[in-house]
FINUPA-655102 format. One record per residue (C-alpha): z, x, y; residue in three letters; residue number from 1. Coordinates in steps of 0.25 Angstrom, whole numbers, plus 5000, padded with zeros to 4 digits. Layout:
FINUPA-655102
    up  east  north   aa    i
     Z     X      Y  Ala  NUM
...
This chain:
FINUPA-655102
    up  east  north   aa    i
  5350  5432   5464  Unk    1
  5348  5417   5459  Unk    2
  5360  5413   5466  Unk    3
  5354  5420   5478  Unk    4
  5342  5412   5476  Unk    5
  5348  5399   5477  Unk    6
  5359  5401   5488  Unk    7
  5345  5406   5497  Unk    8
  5337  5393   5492  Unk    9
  5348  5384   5498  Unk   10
  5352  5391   5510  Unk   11
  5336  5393   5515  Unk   12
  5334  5379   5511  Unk   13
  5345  5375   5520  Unk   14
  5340  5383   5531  Unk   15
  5326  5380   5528  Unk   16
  5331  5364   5530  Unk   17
  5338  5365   5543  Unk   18
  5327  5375   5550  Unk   19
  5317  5363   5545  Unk   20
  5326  5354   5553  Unk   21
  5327  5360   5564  Unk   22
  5313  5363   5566  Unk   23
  5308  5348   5564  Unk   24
  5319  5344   5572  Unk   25
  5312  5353   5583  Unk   26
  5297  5349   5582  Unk   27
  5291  5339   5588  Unk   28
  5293  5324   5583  Unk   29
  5284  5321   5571  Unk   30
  5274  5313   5572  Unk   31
  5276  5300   5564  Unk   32
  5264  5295   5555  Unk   33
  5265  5278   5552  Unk   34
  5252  5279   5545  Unk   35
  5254  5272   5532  Unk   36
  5240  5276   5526  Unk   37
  5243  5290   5532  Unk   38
  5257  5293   5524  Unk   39
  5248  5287   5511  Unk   40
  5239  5295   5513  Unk   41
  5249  5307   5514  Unk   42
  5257  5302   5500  Unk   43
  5243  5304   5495  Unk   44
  5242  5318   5498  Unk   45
  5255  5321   5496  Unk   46
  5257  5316   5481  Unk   47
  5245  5325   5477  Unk   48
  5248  5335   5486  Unk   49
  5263  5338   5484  Unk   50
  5261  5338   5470  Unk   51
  5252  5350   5470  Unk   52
  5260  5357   5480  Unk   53
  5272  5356   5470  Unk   54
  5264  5360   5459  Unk   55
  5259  5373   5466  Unk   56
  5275  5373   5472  Unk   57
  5281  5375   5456  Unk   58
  5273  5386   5452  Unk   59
  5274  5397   5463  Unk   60
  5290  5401   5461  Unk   61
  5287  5405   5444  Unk   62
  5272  5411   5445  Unk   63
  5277  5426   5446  Unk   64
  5288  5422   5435  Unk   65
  5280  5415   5427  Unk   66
  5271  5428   5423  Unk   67
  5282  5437   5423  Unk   68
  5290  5427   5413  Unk   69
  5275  5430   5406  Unk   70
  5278  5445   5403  Unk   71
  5267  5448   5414  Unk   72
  5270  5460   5423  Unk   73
  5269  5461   5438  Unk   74
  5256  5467   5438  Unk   75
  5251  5456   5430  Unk   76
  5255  5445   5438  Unk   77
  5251  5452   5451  Unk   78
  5238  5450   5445  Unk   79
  5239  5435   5442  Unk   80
  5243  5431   5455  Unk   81
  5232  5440   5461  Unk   82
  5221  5430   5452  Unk   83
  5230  5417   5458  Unk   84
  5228  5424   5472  Unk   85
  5212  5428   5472  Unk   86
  5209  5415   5464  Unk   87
  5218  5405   5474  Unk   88
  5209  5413   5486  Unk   89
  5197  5412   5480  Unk   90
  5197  5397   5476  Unk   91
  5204  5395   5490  Unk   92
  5193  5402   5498  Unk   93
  5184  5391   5493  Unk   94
  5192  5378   5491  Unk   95
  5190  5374   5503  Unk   96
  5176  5373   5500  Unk   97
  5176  5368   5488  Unk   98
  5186  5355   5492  Unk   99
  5173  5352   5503  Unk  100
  5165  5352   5491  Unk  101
  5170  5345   5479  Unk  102
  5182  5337   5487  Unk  103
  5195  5340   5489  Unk  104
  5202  5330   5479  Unk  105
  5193  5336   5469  Unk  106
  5199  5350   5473  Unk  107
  5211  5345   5471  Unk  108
  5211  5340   5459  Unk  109
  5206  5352   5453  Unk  110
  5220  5359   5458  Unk  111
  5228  5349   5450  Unk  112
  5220  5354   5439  Unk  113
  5218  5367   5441  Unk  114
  5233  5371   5444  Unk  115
  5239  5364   5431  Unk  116
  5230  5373   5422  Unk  117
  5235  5385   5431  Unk  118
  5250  5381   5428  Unk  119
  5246  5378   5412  Unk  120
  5241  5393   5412  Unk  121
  5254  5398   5418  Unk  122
  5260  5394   5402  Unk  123
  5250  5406   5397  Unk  124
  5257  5420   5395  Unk  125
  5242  5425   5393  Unk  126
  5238  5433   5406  Unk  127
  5224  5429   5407  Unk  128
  5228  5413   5408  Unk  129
  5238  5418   5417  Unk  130
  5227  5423   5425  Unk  131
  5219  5410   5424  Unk  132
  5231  5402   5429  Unk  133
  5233  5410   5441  Unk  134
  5217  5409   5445  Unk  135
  5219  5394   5443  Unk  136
  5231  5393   5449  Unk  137
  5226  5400   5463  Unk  138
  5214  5391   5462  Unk  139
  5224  5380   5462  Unk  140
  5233  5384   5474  Unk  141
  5219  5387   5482  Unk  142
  5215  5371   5479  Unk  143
  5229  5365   5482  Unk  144
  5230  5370   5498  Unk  145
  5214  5367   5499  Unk  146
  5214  5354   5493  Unk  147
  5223  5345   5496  Unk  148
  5225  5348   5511  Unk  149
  5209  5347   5511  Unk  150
  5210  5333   5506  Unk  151
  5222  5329   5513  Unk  152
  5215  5332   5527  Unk  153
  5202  5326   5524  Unk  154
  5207  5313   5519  Unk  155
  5217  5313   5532  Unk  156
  5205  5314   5541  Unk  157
  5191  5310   5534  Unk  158
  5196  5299   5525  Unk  159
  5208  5293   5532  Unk  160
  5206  5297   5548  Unk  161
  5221  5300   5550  Unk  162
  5224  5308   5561  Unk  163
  5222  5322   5561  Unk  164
  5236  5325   5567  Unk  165
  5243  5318   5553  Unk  166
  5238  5329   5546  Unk  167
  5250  5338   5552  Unk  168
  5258  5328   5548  Unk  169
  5254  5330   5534  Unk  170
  5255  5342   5535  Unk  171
  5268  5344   5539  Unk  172
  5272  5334   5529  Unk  173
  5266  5342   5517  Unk  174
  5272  5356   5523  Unk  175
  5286  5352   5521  Unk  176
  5285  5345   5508  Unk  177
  5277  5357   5503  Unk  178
  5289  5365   5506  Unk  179
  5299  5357   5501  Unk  180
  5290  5357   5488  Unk  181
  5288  5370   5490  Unk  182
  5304  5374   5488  Unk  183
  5308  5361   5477  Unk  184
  5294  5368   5470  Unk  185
  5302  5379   5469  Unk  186
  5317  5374   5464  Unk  187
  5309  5365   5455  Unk  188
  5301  5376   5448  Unk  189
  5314  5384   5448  Unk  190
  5321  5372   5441  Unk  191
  5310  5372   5430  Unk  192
  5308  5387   5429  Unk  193
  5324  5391   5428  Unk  194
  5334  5382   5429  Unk  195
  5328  5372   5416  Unk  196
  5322  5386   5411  Unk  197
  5308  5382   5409  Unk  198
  5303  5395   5413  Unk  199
  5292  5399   5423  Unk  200
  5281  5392   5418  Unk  201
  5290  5379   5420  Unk  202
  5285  5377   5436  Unk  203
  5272  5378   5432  Unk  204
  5270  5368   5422  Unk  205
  5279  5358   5432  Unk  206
  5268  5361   5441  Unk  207
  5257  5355   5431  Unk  208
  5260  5338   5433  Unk  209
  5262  5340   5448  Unk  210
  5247  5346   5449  Unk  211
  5243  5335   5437  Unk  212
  5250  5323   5446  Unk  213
  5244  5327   5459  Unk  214
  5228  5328   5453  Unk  215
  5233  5313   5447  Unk  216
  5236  5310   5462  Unk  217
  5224  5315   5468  Unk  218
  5214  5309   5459  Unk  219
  5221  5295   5460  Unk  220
  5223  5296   5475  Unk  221
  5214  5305   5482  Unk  222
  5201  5304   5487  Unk  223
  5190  5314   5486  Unk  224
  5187  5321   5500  Unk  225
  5176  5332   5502  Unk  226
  5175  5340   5514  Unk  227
  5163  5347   5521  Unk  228
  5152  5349   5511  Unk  229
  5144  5357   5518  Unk  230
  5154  5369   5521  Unk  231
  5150  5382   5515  Unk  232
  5159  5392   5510  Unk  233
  5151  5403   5514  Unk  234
  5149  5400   5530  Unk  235
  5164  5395   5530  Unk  236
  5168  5409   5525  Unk  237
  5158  5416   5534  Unk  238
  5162  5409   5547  Unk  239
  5178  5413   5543  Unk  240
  5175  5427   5542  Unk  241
  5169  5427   5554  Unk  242
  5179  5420   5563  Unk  243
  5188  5432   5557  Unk  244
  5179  5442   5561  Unk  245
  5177  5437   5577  Unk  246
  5191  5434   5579  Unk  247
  5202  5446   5579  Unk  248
  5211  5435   5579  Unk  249
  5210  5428   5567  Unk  250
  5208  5444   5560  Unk  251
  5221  5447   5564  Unk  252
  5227  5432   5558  Unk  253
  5219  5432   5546  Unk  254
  5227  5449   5544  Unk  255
  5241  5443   5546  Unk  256
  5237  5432   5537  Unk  257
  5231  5441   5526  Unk  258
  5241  5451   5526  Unk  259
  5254  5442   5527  Unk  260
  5250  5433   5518  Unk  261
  5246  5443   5508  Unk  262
  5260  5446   5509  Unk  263
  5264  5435   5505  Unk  264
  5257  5434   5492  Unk  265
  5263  5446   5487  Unk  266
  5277  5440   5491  Unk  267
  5272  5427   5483  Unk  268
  5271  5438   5471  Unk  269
  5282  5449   5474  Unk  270
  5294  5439   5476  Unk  271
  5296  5435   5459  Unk  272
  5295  5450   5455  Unk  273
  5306  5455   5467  Unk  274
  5315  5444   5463  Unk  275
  5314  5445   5449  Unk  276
  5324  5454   5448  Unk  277
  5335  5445   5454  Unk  278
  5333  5434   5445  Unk  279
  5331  5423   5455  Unk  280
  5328  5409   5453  Unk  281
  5313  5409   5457  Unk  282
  5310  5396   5460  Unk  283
  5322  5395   5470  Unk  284
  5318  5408   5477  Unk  285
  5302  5400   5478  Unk  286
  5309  5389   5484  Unk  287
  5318  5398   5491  Unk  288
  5304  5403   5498  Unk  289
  5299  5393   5502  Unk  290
  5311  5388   5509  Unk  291
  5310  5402   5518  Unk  292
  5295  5397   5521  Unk  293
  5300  5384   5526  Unk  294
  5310  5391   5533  Unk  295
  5300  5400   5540  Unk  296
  5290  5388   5541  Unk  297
  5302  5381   5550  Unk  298
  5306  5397   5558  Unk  299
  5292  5397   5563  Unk  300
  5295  5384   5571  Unk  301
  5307  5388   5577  Unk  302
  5303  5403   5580  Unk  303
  5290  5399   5584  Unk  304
  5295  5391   5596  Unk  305
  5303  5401   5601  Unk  306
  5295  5413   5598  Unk  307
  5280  5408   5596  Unk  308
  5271  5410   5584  Unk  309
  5266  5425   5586  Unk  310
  5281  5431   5585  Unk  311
  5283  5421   5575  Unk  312
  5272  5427   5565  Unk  313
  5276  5440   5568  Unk  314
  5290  5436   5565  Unk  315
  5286  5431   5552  Unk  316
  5278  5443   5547  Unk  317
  5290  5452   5552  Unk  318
  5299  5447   5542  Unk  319
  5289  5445   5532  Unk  320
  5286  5461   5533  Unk  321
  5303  5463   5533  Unk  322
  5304  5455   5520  Unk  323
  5292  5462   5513  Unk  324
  5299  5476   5517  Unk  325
  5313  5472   5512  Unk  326
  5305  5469   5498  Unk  327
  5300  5482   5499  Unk  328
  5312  5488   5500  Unk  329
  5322  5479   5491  Unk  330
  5310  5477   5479  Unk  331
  5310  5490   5476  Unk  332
  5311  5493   5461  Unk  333
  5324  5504   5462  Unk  334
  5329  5494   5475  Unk  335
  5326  5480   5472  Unk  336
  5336  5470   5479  Unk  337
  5331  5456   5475  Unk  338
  5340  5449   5486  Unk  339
  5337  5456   5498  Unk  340
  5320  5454   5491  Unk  341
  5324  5438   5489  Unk  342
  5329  5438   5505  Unk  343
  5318  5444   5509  Unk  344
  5308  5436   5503  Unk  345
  5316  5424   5509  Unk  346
  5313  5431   5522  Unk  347
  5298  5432   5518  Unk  348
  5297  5417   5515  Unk  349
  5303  5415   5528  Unk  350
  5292  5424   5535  Unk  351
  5283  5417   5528  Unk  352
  5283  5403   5533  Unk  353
  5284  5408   5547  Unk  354
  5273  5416   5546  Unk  355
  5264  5404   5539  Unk  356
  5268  5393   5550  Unk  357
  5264  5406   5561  Unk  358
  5252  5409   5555  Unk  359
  5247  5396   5555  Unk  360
  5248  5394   5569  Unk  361
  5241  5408   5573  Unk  362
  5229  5404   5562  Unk  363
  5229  5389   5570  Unk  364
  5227  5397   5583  Unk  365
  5216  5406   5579  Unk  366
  5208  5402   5567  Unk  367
  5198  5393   5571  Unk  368
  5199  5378   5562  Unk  369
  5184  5378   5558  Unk  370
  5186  5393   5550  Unk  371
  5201  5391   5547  Unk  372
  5198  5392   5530  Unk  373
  5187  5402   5530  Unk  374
  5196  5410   5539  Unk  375
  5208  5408   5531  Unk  376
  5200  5410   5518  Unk  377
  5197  5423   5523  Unk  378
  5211  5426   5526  Unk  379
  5216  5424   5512  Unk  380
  5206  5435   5508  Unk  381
  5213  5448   5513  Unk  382
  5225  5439   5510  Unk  383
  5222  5439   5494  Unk  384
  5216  5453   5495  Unk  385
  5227  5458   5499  Unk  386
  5238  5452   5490  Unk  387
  5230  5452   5477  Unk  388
  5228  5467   5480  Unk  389
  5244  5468   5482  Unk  390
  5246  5462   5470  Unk  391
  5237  5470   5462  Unk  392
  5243  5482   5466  Unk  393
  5253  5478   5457  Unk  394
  5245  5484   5447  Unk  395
  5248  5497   5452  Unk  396
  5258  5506   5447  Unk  397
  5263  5509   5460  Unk  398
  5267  5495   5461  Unk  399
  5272  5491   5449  Unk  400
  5286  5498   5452  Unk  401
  5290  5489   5462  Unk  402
  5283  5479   5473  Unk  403
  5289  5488   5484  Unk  404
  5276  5493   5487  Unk  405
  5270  5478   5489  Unk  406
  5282  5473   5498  Unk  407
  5278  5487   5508  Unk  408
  5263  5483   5507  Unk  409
  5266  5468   5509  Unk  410
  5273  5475   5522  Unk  411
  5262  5482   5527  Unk  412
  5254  5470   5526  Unk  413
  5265  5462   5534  Unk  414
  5263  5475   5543  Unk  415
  5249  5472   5544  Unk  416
  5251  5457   5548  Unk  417
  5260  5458   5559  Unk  418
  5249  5470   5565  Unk  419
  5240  5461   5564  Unk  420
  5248  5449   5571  Unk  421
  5252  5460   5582  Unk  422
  5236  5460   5585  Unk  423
  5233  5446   5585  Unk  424
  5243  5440   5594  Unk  425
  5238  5446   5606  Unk  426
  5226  5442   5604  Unk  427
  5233  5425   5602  Unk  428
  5243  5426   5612  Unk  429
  5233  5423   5624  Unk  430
  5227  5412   5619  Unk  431
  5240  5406   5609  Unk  432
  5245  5392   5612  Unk  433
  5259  5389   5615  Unk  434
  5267  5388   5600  Unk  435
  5273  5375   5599  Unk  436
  5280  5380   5585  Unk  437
  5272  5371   5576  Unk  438
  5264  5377   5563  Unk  439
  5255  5370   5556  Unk  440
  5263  5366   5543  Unk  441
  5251  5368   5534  Unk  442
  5254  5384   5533  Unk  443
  5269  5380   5527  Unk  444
  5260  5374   5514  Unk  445
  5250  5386   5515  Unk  446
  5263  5397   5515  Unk  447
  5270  5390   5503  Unk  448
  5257  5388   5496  Unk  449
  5256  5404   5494  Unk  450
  5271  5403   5489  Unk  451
  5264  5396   5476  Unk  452
């Protein structure tokens, strides 16, 4: 299985290189910034930035066999993660909010402190700190994609008056070194973690001077930014769930969302366990994933042009529902083949990063830009509902003999997603633009983001 492993890694990472290629050869010429305060401005935010993103980056291939390394059993880790999730939507729900009120450097800052402590908890075995970790740990990851995109923008627009338009060209900057940083992330926590043998924990405690460096950097360099003060939770929220309510539309989008993603979660949880078995070099099979979700990231691009945006969401979902049935059928306790699961999870990834670029471009078309957070705020709740109650299901008896029974639910969900869809585009397709091919890069950080 480890071989397995790295022969896939370098054979998607070749494929994944040329399919970038081509699709950059095939857009539209870049537009070319010679803005010398503009690219200083941009090393500013990066040096913090990228920082962070590699701290979060390290710790997602080893969290599931970290606990397990801790003598903890399924059931109990299902647990921990459900606190990570509930904590990470709770505190996200609101950070948006709280970066108007008490600024967002300042919002910043406090991630670079919070998430060290969170990865210092990691070195406990007891499974109450554990607990605590994980609560600060989903606080953390809510604060870092609220945070310092909030102060990017306002600086880019209030503070400096650039151009609105450079912002994509951030942007597209950040979306592919986040992935490259996404997949070295990965090869370097599985050097740490395996080949020097300094165990699980070893990613995590490398993750500590990168948080530690970039709060250095933002308090040296940063300026302190605030946004509206007078924007109240409450009549945000309010105005969300109404334009829910009037609009089938953005029902329907908000049930794909909930239910697909929700998938996703569990897969996040399931994929350690299912491989276990094999034996397989974890962090190269993380990186290994994220190399499919760049790969699907590019797809989207080409199949777009030639089949448009609806057919290609569907398309995604589709093959995210195969590879969920093949792990129900191959993860079986008296049938479990780990190959066929690892190829199938490698289909999964794929599905994934078309289904984020798709995605995107449906909520750009329906969700109206003043409501966009409280709308999606209120998306994530059925999202985390569902997936904590998944996960808890764990606790059941009934589960505990194999995760078949999660990998069928996680394909009635996908089930539910592409009925849903099946609704929702007739009601777009009068009214739907011409697809050019283009996706807003932004939902390739947002997708890999949930891999951590």
């Amino acid at each position: 299985m480890m071989i397995i492993t790295y022969v896939a890694f370098v054979i998607l990472s070749i494929f994944c290189a040329g399919l970038t290629v081509y699709t950059w050869r095939t857009r539209q010429s870049a537009t070319i910034i010679n803005n010398p305060n503009f690219t200083k401005f941009q090393r500013q935010y990066f040096s913090a930035y990228f920082l962070a993103l590699v701290a979060d980056w390290l710790q997602g291939p080893y969290l599931y066999r970290l606990y397990s390394y801790y003598g903890f059993e399924q059931a109990q880790i299902a647990v921990l993660y459900v606190f990570g999730l509930a904590s990470g939507v709770i505190v996200g729900t609101w950070a948006p909010f709280l970066a108007n009120k008490f600024g967002r450097r300042n919002l910043c800052i406090v991630f670079t402190i919070i998430y060290p402590i969170a990865c210092f908890m990691k070195l406990s075995r007891n499974y109450g700190l554990l607990l605590f970790g994980r609560v600060f740990g989903g606080i953390a990851t809510a604060l870092l994609f609220t945070g310092y995109e909030a102060w990017y923008i306002h600086e880019h627009v209030d503070t400096h008056d650039f151009p609105k338009e450079w912002i994509g060209e951030t942007m597209k900057k950040l979306s592919v070194v986040n992935s490259a940083l996404a997949v070295g992330s990965g090869v370097l926590a599985n050097t740490a973690a395996e080949w020097l043998k300094l165990g699980p924990v070893a990613p995590f405690m490398m993750a500590v001077p990168c948080l530690l460096v970039s709060g250095i950097v933002i308090m040296s360099t940063w300026e302190e930014n605030y946004g509206t003060q007078n924007l109240q939770f409450k009549s945000a929220c309010i105005a969300g769930l109404r334009e829910i309510g009037d609009s089938q539309k953005i029902l329907l989008l908000g049930a794909i969302q909930s239910t697909f993603e929700s998938v996703l979660a569990i897969i996040i949880f399931l994929w350690t366990p299912v491989l276990a078995p094999g034996r397989p070099s974890l962090g190269i099979v993380f990186s290994s994933f994220m190399v499919c979700i760049m790969i699907g990231t590019s797809a989207h691009e080409v199949i777009t042009k030639k089949l448009g945006n609806p057919i290609t969401l569907i398309i995604s979902i589709t093959l995210a529902f195969l590879s969920c049935l093949i792990c129900a059928v191959f993860s079986h306790p008296d049938n479990h083949h780990v190959r066929t699961c690892f190829i199938a999870f490698l289909v999964y990834e794929v599905s994934v990063g078309v289904y984020f670029a798709s995605i995107g471009v449906l909520r750009d078309e329906i969700i109206p830009e003043t409501h966009t957070v409280s709308i999606m705020n209120w998306f994530r709740v059925p999202l985390n509902i569902i997936s904590c109650v998944l996960l808890l299901l764990l606790h059941d008896e009934d589960f505990r003999h194999g995760n078949r029974l999660i990998f069928i639910i996680c394909c009635g969900l996908l089930l539910c997603a592409l009925l849903c869809l099946s609704k929702l585009l007739p009601l777009i397709r009068k009214t739907q633009p011409e697809n050019t091919g283009e996706f807003d890069t932004h939902e390739t950080q947002e997708l890999l983001a949930a891999e951590a």
